[in-house]
C-alpha positions as CSV (number, residue, x, y, z in Angstrom):
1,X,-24.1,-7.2,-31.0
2,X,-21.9,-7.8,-27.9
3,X,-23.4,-8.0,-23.9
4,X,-21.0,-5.4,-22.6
5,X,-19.5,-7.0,-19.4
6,X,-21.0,-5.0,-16.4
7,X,-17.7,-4.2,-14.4
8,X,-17.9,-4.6,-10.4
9,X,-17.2,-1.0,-8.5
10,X,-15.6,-3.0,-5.7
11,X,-13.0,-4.7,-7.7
12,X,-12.6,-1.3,-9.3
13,X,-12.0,0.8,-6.1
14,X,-9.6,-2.0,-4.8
15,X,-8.0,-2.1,-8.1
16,X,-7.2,1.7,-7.6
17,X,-6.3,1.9,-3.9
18,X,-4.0,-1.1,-5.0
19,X,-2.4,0.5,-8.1
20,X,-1.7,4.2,-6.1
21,X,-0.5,2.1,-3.4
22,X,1.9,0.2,-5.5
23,X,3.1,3.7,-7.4
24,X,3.7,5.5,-3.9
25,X,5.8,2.6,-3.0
26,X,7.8,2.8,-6.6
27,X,8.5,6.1,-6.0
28,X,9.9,5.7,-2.4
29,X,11.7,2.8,-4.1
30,X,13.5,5.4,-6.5
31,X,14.0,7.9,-3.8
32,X,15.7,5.4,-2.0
33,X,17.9,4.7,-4.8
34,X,18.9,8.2,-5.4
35,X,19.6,8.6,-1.5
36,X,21.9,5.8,-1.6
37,X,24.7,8.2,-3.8
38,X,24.0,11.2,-1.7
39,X,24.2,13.0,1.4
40,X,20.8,11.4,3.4
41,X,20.3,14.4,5.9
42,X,20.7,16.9,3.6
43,X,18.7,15.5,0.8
44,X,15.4,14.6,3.1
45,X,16.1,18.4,4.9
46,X,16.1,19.7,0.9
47,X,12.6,17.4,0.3
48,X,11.2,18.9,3.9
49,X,11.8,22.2,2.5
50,X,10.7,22.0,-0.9
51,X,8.0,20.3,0.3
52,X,7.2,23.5,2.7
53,X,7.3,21.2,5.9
54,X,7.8,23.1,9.2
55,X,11.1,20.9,9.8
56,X,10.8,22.3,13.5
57,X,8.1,19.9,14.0
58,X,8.3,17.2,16.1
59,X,6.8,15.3,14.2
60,X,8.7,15.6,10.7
61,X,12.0,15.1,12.8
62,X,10.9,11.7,14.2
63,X,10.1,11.2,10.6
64,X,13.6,12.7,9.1
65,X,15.6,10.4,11.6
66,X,13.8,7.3,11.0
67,X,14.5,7.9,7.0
68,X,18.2,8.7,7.9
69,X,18.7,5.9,9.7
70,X,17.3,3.5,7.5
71,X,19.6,1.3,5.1
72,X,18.8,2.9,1.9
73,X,19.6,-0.4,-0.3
74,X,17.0,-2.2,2.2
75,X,14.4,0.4,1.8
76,X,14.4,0.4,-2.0
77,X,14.8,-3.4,-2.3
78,X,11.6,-4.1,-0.2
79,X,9.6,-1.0,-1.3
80,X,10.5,-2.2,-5.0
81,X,8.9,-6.0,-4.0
82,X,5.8,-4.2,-2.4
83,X,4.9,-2.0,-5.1
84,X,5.3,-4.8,-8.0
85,X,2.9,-6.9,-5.5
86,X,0.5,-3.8,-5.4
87,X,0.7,-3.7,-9.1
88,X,0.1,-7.4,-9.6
89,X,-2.5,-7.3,-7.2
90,X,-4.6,-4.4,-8.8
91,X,-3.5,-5.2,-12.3
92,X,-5.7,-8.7,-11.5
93,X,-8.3,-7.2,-10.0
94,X,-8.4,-4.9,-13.1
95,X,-8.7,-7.5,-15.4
96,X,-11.4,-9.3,-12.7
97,X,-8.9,-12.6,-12.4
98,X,-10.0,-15.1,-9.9
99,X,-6.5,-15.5,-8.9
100,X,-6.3,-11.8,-7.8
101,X,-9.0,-12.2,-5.5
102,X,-7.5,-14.8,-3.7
103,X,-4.2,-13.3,-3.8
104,X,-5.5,-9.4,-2.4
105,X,-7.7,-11.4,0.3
106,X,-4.8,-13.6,1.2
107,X,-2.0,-10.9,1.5
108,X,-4.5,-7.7,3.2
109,X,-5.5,-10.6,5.5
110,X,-1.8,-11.6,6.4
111,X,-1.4,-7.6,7.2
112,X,-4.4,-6.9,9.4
113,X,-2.8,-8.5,12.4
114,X,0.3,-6.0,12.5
115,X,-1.7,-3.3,12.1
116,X,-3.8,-4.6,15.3
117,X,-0.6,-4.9,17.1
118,X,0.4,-0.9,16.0
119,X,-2.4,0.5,16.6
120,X,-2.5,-1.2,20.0
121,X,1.0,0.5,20.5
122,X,-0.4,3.7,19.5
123,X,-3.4,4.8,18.2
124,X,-3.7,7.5,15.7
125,X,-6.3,7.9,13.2
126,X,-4.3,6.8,10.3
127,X,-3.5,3.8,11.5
128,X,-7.2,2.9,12.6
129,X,-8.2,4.2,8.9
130,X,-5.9,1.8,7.2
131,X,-7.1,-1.0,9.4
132,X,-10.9,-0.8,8.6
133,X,-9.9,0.1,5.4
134,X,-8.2,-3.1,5.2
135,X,-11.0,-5.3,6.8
136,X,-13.4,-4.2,4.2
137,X,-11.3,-5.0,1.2
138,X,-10.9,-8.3,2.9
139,X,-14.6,-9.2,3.8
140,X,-15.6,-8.2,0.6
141,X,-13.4,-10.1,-1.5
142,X,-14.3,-13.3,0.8
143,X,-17.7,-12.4,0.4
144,X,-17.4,-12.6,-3.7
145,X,-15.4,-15.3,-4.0
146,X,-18.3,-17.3,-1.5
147,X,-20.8,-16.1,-3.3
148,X,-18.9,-17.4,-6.8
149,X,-18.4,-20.6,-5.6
150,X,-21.8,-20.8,-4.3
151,X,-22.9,-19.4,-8.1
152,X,-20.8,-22.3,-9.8
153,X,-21.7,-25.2,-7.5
């Protein structure tokens, strides 16, 4: 008989947040695309509604103008990259590759200073969320790949 292979919850949980990270982005990809043959304003007030958003909120307004003024080919083309990164990234951590360890640490990493400089602009709780949230996935991926190499030396 086989050892079954005792899988590592970090990798798993990373895996996830990576994988519903890359399909949120695939869909805004595709939403993108569809708003490129339409009518922007009217299609994002359709989503608002639909989506029972209070569209008097000053909020969702900052939020419908920013979409509307946003090149839709632009949006799709970089939300398509991100989300086949995300994918890559928690397809390899899935499959507990070396390489996606590197890669997840190298890329959060390469993140965490812009999301210093927001939240320094404006805090809000979301963005302080995604920054620790970030910082962990980081220091513990550093922290297993030491603690590999220190295992294979």
């Amino acid at each position: 008989m086989g050892t079954k292979k005792h899988r590592d919850l970090g990798f798993l949980a990373i895996a996830i947040l990576k994988l519903v990270k890359g399909l949120l982005l695939f869909l805004i990809g595709v939403g993108a695309v569809s708003l490129m043959r339409k009518d922007t304003s009217s299609v994002l007030l359709n989503w608002a509604h639909a989506l029972q958003m209070d569209t008097h909120s000053k909020f969702i307004q900052r939020w419908l103008l920013k979409l509307g003024l946003m090149r839709h080919r632009d949006l799709a083309v970089v939300a398509f990259f991100y989300s086949a990164l995300m994918f890559t990234e928690g397809i390899g951590l899935l499959m507990e590759k070396v390489w996606a360890e590197y890669m997840t640490a190298f890329i959060t990493a390469t993140f965490i200073p812009l999301e210093v400089y927001e939240l320094m602009r404006r805090v809000t709780f979301t963005r302080a969320c995604v920054l620790v949230l970030n910082v962990i996935v980081v220091a513990y991926l550093v922290m297993r790949l030491i603690q590999q190499k220190r295992a294979h030396a």
